[in-house]
N, C-alpha and C positions, 0 to 999 in steps of 0.2 A: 504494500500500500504506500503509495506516494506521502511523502512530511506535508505538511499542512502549510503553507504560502499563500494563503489564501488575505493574510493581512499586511502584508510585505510590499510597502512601498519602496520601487524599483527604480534608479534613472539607466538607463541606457545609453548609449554613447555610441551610434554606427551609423556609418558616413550611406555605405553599399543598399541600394534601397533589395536588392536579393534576401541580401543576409537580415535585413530589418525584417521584411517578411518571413524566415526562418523563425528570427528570437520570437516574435509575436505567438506563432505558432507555438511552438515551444512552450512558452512562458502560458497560453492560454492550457496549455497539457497541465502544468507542475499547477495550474490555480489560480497564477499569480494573476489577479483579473484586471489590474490598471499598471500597467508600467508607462514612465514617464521615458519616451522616445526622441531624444537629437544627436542632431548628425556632427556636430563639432565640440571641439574642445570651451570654443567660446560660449556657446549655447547651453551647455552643463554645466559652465559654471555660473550663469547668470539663473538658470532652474536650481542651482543648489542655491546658491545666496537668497531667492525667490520665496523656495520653500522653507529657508529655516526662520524667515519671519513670517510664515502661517501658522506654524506650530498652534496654536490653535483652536484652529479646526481638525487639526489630526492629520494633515498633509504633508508631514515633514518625510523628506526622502531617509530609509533606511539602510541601503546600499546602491555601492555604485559597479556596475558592469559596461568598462570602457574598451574600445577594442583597439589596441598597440596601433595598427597602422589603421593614422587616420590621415588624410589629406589637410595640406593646409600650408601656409607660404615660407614658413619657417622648420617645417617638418622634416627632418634627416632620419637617416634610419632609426633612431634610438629615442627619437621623440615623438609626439601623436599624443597617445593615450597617457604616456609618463611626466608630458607636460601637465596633464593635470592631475597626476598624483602627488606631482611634486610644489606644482601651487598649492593642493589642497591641503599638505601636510606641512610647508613651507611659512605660506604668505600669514603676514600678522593679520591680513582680513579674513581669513580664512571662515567658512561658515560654520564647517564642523574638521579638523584637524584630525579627528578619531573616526571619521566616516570608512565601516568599510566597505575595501574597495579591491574589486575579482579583474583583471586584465585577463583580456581574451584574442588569444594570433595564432595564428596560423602558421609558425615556425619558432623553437622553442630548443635554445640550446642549451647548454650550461650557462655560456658565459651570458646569452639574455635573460636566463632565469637569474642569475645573479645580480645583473643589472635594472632587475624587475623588485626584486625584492631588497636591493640596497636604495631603492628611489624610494618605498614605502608601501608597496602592493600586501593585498595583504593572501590571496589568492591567486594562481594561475592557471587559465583555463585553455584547453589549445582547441580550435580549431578545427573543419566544424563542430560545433555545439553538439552533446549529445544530451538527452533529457535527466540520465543516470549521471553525467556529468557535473552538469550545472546544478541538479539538487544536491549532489553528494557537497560543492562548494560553498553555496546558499548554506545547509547543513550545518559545514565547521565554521562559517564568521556569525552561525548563530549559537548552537553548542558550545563552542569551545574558543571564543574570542581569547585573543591573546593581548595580554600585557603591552603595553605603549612603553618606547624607550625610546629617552633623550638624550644624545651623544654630542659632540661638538660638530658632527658631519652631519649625523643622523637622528630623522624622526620618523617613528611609524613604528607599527606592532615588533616585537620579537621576532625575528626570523629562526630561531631555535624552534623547530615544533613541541619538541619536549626534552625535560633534562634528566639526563640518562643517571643515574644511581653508578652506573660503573665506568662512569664517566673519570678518566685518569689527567686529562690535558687542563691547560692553565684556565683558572676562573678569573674572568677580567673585569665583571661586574660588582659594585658594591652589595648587590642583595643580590650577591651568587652563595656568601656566605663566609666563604675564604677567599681568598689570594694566595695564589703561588707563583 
């Protein structure tokens, strides 16, 4: 039986009007019955700042599902969908800094998952969308949301999925517990 999504305000971020009619699909399967759909980076973040002053009425976006390549005049390979995860964990206007947020592409190496989740991802989802996919994601940023960390580089969840007991390598965090 599918997880329950059925109250899960969604924004969407995808340029490709194909693949918009995919997610829609998709998204109508898993429940989710209003997702908030645009196609640019600029667009979602005027719908996030939008929504977090309606709070409300109960409008407020709960997560974000942005898609890596997005078109756009400043867009190089490495940016798109990371320009605005990286505003939104970044910028002091920021509407919600802890918003999470699933990146979704369609080519997925090491060194871009690394790249994905040192910018503040909190999720990666590859391309095409599978419905077992995108719930099992939806799933863990509601389940098992992770701890926010503030570094002199970095802001965004934990990138550790969990901390291992037989864990032997150096703790570099103050509430790691020790230092070595």
């Amino acid at each position: 039986m599918p997880y329950d999504l059925s109250r899960l305000d969604l924004l969407l971020v995808e340029a490709e009007p194909s693949m918009l009619a995919t997610w829609r699909s998709l998204f109508a399967g898993l429940g989710i019955r209003r997702p908030l759909c645009v196609s640019g980076v600029s667009q979602a973040w005027t719908s996030l700042a939008d929504r977090a002053a309606e709070t409300a009425d109960g409008s407020k976006i709960d997560a974000v599902i942005c898609r890596w390549e997005l078109p756009g005049p400043a867009a190089g390979p490495d940016e798109g969908g990371l320009s605005l995860v990286r505003r939104l964990r970044r910028d002091t206007a920021s509407p919600n800094p802890f918003m999470p947020f699933i990146i979704a592409t369609t080519s997925v190496t090491r060194e871009r998952a690394r790249l994905a989740l040192d910018t503040g991802v909190n999720e990666i989802l590859v391309l095409p969308p599978s419905a077992k996919a995108v719930e099992a994601r939806l799933r863990e940023i509601i389940e098992r949301p992770r701890k926010f960390v503030r570094e002199q580089s970095y802001f965004g969840p934990d990138r550790r999925r969990q901390v291992r007991a037989d864990y032997a390598g150096p703790f570099r965090r103050g509430t790691d517990g020790r230092k070595t």
